[in-house]
C-alpha positions in Angstrom: 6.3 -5.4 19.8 5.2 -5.6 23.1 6.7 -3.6 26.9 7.4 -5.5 29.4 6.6 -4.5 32.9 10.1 -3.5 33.6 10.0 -0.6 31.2 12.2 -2.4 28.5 11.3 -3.3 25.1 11.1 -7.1 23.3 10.4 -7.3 19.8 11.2 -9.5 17.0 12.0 -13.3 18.2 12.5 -12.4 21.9 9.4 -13.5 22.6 8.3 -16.8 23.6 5.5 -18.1 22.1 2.9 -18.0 24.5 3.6 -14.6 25.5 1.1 -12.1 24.6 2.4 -9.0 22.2 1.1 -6.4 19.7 1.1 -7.7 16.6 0.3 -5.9 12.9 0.2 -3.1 14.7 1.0 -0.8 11.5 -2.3 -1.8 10.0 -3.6 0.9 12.7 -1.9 3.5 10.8 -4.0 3.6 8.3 -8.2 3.8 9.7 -9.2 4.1 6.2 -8.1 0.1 5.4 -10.5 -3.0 6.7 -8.1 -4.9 9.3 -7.9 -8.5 9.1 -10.5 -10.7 10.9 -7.5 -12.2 12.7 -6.3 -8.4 14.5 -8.5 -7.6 17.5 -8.7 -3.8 17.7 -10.1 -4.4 21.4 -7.1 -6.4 22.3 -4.6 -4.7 20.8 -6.3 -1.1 22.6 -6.2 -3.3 26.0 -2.8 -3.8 25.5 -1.8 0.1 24.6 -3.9 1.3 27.5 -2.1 -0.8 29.8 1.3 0.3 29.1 -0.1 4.0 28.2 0.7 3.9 24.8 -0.9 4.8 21.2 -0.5 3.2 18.0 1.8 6.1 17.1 4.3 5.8 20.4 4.2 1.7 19.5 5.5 2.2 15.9 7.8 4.5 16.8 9.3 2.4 19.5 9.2 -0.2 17.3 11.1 1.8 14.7 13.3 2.8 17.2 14.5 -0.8 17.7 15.0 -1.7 14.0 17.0 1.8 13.5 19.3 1.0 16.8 19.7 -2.8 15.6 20.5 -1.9 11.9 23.2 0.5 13.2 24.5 -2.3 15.8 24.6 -4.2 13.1 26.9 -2.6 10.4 28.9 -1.2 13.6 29.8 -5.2 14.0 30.4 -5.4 10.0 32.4 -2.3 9.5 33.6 -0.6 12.9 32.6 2.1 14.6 34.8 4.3 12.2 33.2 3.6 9.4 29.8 4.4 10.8 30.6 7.0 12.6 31.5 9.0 9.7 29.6 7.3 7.0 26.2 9.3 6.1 23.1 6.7 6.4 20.0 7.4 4.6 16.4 5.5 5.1 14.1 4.5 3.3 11.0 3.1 4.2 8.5 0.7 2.1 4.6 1.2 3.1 1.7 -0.7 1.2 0.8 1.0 -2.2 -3.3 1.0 -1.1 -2.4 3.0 2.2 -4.3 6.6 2.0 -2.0 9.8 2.3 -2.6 10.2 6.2 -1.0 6.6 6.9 2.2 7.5 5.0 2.7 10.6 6.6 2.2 8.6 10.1 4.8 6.6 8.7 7.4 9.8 8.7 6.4 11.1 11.4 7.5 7.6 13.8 10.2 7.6 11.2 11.5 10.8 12.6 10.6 10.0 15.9 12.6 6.9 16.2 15.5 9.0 14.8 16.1 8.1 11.3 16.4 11.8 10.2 14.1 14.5 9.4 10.9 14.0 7.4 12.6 16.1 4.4 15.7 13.6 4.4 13.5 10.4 4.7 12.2 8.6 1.7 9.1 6.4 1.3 8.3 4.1 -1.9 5.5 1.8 -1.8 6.0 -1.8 -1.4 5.0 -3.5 -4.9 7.0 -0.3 -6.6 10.4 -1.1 -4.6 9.8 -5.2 -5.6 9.3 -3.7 -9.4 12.7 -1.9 -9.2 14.9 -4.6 -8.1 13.0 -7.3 -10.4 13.0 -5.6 -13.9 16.6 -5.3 -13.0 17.0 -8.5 -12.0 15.5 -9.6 -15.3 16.9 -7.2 -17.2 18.3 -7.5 -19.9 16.9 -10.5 -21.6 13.2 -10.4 -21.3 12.5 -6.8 -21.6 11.6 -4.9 -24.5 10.0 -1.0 -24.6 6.1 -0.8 -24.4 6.2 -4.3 -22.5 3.6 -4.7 -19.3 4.9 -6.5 -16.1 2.6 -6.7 -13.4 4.3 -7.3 -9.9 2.1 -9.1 -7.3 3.8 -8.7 -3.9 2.5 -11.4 -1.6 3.2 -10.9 2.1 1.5 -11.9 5.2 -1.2 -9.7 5.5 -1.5 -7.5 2.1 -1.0 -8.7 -1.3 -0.5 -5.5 -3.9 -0.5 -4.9 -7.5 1.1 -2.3 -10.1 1.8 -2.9 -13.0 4.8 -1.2 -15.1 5.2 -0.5 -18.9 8.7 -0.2 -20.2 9.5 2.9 -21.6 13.2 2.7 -22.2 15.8 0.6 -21.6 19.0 2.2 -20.8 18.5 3.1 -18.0 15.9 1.2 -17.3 12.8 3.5 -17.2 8.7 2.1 -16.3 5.2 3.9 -16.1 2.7 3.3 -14.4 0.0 1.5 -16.7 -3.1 0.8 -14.5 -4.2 1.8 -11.2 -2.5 -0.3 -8.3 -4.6 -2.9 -6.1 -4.6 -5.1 -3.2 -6.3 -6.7 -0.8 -6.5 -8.2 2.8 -5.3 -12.4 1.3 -1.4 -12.7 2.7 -0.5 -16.3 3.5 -1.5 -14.9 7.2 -4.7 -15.8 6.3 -3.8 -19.8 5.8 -2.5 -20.0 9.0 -6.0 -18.2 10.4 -7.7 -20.9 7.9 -5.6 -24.0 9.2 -6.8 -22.9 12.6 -10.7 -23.2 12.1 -9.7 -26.4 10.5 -7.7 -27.8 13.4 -11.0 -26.5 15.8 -13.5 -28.0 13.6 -11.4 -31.4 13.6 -10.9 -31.3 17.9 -14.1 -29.3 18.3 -14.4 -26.0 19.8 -14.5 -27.4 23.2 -10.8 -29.4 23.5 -9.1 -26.8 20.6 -9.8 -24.1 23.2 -8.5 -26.3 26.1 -5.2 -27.1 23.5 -4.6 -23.6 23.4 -5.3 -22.6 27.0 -3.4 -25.3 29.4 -0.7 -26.5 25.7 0.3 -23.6 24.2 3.5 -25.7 22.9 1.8 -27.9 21.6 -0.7 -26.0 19.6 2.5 -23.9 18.6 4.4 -27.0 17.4 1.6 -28.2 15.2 1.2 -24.6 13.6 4.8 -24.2 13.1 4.9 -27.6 11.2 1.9 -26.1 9.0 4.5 -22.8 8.6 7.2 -24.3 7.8 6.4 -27.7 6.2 3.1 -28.0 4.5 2.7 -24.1 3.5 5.9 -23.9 1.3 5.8 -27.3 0.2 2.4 -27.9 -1.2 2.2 -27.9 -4.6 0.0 -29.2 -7.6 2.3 -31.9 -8.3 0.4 -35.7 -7.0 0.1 -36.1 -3.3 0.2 -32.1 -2.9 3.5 -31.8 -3.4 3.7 -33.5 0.4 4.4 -37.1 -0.5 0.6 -38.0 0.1 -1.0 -37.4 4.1 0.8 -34.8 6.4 0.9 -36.1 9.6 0.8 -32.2 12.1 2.4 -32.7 15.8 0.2 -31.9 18.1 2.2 -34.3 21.4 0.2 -35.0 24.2 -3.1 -35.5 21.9 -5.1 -38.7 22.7 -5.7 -41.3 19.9 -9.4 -40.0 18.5 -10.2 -42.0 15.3 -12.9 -40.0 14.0 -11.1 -36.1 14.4 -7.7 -38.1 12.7 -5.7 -38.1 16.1 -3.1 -40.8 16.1 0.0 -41.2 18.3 0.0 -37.4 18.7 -0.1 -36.6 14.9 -3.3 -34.7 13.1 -3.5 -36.7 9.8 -4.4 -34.3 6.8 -5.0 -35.2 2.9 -3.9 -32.8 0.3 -7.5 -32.0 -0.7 -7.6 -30.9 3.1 -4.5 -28.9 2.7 -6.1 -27.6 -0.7 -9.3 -26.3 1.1 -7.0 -24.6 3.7 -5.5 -22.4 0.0 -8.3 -22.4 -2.3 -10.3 -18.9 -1.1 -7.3 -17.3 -0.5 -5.7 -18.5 -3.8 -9.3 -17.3 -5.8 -8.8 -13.6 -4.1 -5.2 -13.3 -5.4 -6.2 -15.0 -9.0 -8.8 -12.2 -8.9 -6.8 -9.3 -8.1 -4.0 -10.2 -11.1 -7.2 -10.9 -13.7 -8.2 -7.1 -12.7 -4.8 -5.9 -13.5 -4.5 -7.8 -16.7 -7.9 -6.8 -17.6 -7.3 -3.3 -16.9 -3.8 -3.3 -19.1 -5.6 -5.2 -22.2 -8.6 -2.7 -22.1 -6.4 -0.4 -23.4 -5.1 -2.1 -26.0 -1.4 -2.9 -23.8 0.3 -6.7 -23.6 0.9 -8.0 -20.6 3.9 -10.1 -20.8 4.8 -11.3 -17.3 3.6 -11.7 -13.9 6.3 -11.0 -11.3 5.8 -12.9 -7.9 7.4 -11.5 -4.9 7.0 -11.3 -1.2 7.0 -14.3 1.1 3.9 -15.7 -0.1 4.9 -14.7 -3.3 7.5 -17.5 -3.4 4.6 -20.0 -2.8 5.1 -23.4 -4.9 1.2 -23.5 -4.9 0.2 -19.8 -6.0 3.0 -20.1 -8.6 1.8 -23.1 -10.1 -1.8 -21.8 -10.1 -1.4 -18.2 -11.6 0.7 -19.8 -14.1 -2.6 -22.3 -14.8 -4.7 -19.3 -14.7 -3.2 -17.3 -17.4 -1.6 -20.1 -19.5 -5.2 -22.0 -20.1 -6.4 -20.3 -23.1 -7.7 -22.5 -25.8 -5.4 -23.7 -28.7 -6.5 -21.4 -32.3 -8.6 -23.2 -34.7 -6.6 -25.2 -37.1 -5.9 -23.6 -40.2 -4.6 -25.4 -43.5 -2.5 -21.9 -43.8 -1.1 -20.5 -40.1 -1.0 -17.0 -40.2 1.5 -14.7 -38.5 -1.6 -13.2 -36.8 -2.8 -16.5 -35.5 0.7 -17.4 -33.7 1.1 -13.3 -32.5 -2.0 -13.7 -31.0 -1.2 -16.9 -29.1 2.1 -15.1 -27.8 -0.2 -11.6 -26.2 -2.7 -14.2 -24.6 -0.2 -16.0 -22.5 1.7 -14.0 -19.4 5.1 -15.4 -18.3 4.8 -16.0 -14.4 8.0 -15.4 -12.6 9.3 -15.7 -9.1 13.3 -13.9 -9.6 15.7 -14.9 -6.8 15.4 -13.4 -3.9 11.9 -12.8 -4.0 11.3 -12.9 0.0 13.5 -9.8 0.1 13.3 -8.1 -3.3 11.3 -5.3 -1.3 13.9 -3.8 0.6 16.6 -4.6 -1.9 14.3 -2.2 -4.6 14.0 0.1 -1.5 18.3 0.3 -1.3 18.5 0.5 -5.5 15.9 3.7 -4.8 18.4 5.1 -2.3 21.4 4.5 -4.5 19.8 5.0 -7.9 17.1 7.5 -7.7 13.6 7.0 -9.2 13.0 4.5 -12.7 9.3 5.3 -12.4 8.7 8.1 -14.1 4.8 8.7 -14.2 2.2 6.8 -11.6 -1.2 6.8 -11.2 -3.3 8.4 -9.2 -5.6 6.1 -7.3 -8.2 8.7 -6.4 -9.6 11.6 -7.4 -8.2 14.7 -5.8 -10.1 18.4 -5.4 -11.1 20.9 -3.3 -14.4 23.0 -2.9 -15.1 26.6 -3.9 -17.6 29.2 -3.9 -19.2 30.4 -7.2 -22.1 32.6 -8.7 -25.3 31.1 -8.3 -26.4 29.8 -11.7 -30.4 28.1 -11.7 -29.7 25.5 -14.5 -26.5 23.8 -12.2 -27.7 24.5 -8.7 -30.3 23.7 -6.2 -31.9 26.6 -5.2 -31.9 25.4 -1.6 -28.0 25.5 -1.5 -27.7 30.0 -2.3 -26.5 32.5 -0.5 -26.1 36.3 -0.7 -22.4 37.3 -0.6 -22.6 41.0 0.4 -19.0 41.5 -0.4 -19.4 40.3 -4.5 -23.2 41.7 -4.6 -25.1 38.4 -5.8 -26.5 34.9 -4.9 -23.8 32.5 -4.3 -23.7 28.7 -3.7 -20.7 27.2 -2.0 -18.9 23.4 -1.3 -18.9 22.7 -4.9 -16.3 20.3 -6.2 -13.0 21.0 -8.3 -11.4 17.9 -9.2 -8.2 18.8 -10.1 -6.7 15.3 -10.6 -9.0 12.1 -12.3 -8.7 8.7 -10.7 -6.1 6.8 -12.7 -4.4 9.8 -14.5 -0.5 9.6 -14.7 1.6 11.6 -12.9 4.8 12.6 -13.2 7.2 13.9 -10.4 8.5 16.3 -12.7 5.4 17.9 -13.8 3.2 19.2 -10.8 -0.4 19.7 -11.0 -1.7 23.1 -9.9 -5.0 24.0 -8.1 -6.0 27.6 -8.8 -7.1 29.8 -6.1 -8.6 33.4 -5.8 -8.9 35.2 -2.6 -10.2 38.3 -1.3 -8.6 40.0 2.0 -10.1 42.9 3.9 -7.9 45.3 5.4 -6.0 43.7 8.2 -7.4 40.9 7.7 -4.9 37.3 8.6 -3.1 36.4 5.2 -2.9 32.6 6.7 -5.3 30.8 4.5 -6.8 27.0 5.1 -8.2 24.8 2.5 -9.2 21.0 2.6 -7.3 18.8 0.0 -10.5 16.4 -1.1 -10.2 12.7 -2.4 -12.6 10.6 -4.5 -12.2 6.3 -4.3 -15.7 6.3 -7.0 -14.7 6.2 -10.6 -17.3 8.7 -10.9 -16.7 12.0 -8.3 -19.6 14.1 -7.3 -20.2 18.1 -8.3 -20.8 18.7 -4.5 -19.1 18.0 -1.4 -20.9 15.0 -0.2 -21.0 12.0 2.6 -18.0 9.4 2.0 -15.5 11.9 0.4 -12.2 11.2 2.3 -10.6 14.4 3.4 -6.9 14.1 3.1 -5.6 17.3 4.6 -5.6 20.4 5.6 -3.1 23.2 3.0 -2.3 25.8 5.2 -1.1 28.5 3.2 0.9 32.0 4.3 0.5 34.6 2.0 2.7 37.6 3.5 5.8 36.4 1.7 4.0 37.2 -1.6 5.0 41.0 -2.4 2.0 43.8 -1.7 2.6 44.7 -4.9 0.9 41.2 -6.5 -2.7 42.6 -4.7 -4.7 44.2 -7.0 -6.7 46.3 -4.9 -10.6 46.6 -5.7 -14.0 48.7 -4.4 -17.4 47.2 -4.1 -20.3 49.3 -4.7 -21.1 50.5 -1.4 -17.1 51.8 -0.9 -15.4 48.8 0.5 -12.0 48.0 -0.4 -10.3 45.1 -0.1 -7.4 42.9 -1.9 -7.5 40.3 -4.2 -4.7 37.5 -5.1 -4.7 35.0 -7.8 -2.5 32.1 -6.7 -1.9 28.5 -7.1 -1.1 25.1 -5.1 1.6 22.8 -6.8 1.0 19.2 -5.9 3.8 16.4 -6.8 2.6 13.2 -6.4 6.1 10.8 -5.3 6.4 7.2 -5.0 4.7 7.1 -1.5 3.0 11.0 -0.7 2.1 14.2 -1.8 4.3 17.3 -1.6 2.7 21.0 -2.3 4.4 24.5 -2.6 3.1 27.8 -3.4 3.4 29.7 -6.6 2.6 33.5 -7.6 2.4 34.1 -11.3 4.8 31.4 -12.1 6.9 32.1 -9.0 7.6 30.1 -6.0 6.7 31.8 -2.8 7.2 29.0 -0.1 6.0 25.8 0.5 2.8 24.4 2.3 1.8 22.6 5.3 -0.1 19.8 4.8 -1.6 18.6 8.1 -3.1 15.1 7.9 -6.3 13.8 9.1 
């Protein structure tokens, strides 16, 4: 989305083609992902300095136009009555590797743009919302309990991964069976891919003229590579493409050795096949992770789910379902066993692209809205802790790290780790996970307390707090609620008094971000604020 001068607001297909505009500007939300080669953080700050604006104010705006068209929209399909009086609820979709900060951006320009308040909104990750509508979709044929699906959802930018195991079938209810992945390999990237082709074919020089004094006709040829030759290339002879593609670019001269004749570029599908093939290998390798992952432990993976735009690719279907169909036949036996033939049937994966793949995203995100939750436990894709102080013990700690704590009368050592949640442990909404706290309060002294909520990416966290641990927020926790009578009041040594609490954090884990109230022997005292870095 982009401001124009005059203080209104183009987005979507307003544009023309030459005209510059922010694009992938969500990516900023989340500073802990590696941006695409193809976004320019310098051009797109440029752009938000010159219209005063940060990333936040551009999603919101942007937001704000999607929330005003949708309700334009269904004032056109059902009257003004009807809306008017008809409760609407939203909820949004954000990639499943986005860290706990960039979902609670999302909210907040959520709210902003006036979709309701934070507690009304709903957010479910991308690849979970394509899993919802597609095991319904395929429902109830193919599905049986303790069956694995893993849903790839291919967009432009992002691909991610989860994969579900069935755990009952009516209603339909999944799990979470191995820690969700992704990675920067959208079909974004061919475009970005069929461009360094197109400049190595002109050379650098007359590409960069092309795009400077013929924007339309550098468009034209990349919108025939769009719409023609990325859908339609396949494995099948000739690439799917009848042989040579022949790319407008009008206005070209004839050039015999770059392939330039009567303003077409001519391409051969093994050109057309470079343009895929590292982008392809990324997406194969993500899916092997996932089916590695699920086997490890002894589960079957019985289908690969395709959705997404990318994920309705002729060329990544056909190779996936190479991929994972390619194992060798058994040895011949005189007698075939049952074994023999069960373990053909557990080495090959079904791939499947349902019907309305391109949108089964935000139809998973209306089922959510209408249907509640199917997922009933995910995993946790990092570590989660926080630090502490404790007694000074010489066979655990460095020496270097004590201190003398004049209120407990002894050598102390502080920011060591508590993990209270491993990488890749499931979680249930239902079932919180507590941190346990204990704190000590002079007389007087502010019953506001502030702790750092700690995350881990390694498989392996560290005992201390250390370099490259992601902080994830601050808990800010008030105390006076709890009743006087919970204190337990205590006298050091030298005469001091002061109050001590036992207390503990609940965290849920939800489809999309973490929620935390406070609890006092079993009883809820108020909730949390949770302030995001």
């Amino acid at each position: 989305n982009s401001s124009s001068g005059s203080g209104g607001i183009k987005w979507g297909f307003q544009f023309k083609p030459e005209s510059p505009r922010l694009r992938c500007i969500k990516l900023f939300l989340d500073r802990n992902q590696k941006l695409p080669h193809f976004v320019s953080p310098l051009e797109t700050a440029v752009q938000l300095r010159r219209y005063d604006k940060t990333v936040m104010d551009a999603v919101s705006d942007y937001l704000t136009q999607l929330y005003r068209h949708t309700l334009d929209t269904l004032t056109r399909r059902y009257g003004a009555g009807f809306v008017e009086s008809t409760r609407v609820e939203f909820v949004l979709t954000v990639p499943a590797v986005w860290s706990d900060a960039a979902k609670n951006a999302t909210l907040h320009a959520a709210e902003r743009a006036g979709m309701g308040s934070r507690h009304e909104l709903r957010l479910i990750s991308e690849p979970e919302a394509a899993a919802v509508y597609t095991l319904k979709a395929i429902q109830p044929n193919h599905l049986d309990v303790g069956d694995n699906f893993i849903v790839c959802d291919a967009g432009g930018g992002t691909v991610d991964l989860i994969a579900y195991r069935i755990t009952q079938l009516t209603p339909l209810r999944v799990e979470e069976s191995a820690v969700g992945t992704g990675g920067l390999c959208g079909s974004a990237f061919l475009n970005y891919r069929f461009e360094d082709h197109v400049r190595e074919r002109l050379g650098a020089e007359r590409f960069a003229q092309m795009r400077e004094k013929k924007p339309k006709c550098w468009m034209m040829g990349l919108r025939y590579f769009e719409e023609f030759v990325k859908r339609n290339f396949s494995m099948e002879e000739g690439g799917g493409l009848g042989g040579e593609v022949n790319v407008p670019f009008p206005g070209l001269p004839d050039d015999e050795e770059a392939g330039l004749d009567s303003g077409f570029l001519v391409m051969t599908p093994e050109q057309v096949e470079a343009i895929f093939e590292p982008v392809i290998k990324e997406v194969e390798r993500l899916v092997e992770g996932q089916v590695e992952a699920i086997r490890e432990n002894g589960g079957v993976v019985k289908g690969i789910v395709l959705v997404g735009g990318f994920g309705q690719s002729n060329y990544l279907y056909q190779r996936l379902r190479a991929h994972f169909n390619s194992a060798p036949p058994p040895p011949y036996t005189e007698r075939p066993t049952h074994q023999v033939a069960d373990a053909v049937a557990h080495r090959t994966v079904e791939v499947m692209q349902p019907l309305y793949a391109w949108t089964a995203v935000v139809r998973g995100a209306v089922l959510r809205g209408l249907e509640g939750s199917m997922v009933v436990s995910r995993r946790s894709r990092w570590h989660y802790g926080t630090s502490y102080a404790t007694v000074f013990d010489e066979a655990k700690h460095p020496v270097a790290d004590r201190y003398w704590s004049p209120l407990w009368e002894r050598w102390m050592v502080s920011d060591r780790m508590q993990w209270h949640i491993a990488k890749g442990t499931p979680i249930s909404p239902d079932q919180p996970i507590s941190f346990h706290y204990t704190r000590n309060f002079r007389p007087n002294q502010s019953l506001i307390v502030e702790d750092d909520l700690i995350a881990c990416a390694d498989d392996m966290p560290p005992d201390a707090y250390a370099h490259g641990l992601i902080n994830v927020c601050t808990l800010t926790t008030d105390l006076n609620a709890v009743p006087k009578s919970l204190f337990t009041r205590l006298t050091t040594t030298k005469g001091v008094e002061f109050d001590n609490l036992d207390f503990t954090l609940d965290m849920r884990i939800e489809s999309a971000g973490l929620v935390f109230e406070l609890k006092v022997d079993g009883v809820r005292y108020g909730s949390v604020e949770a302030e995001f870095h």
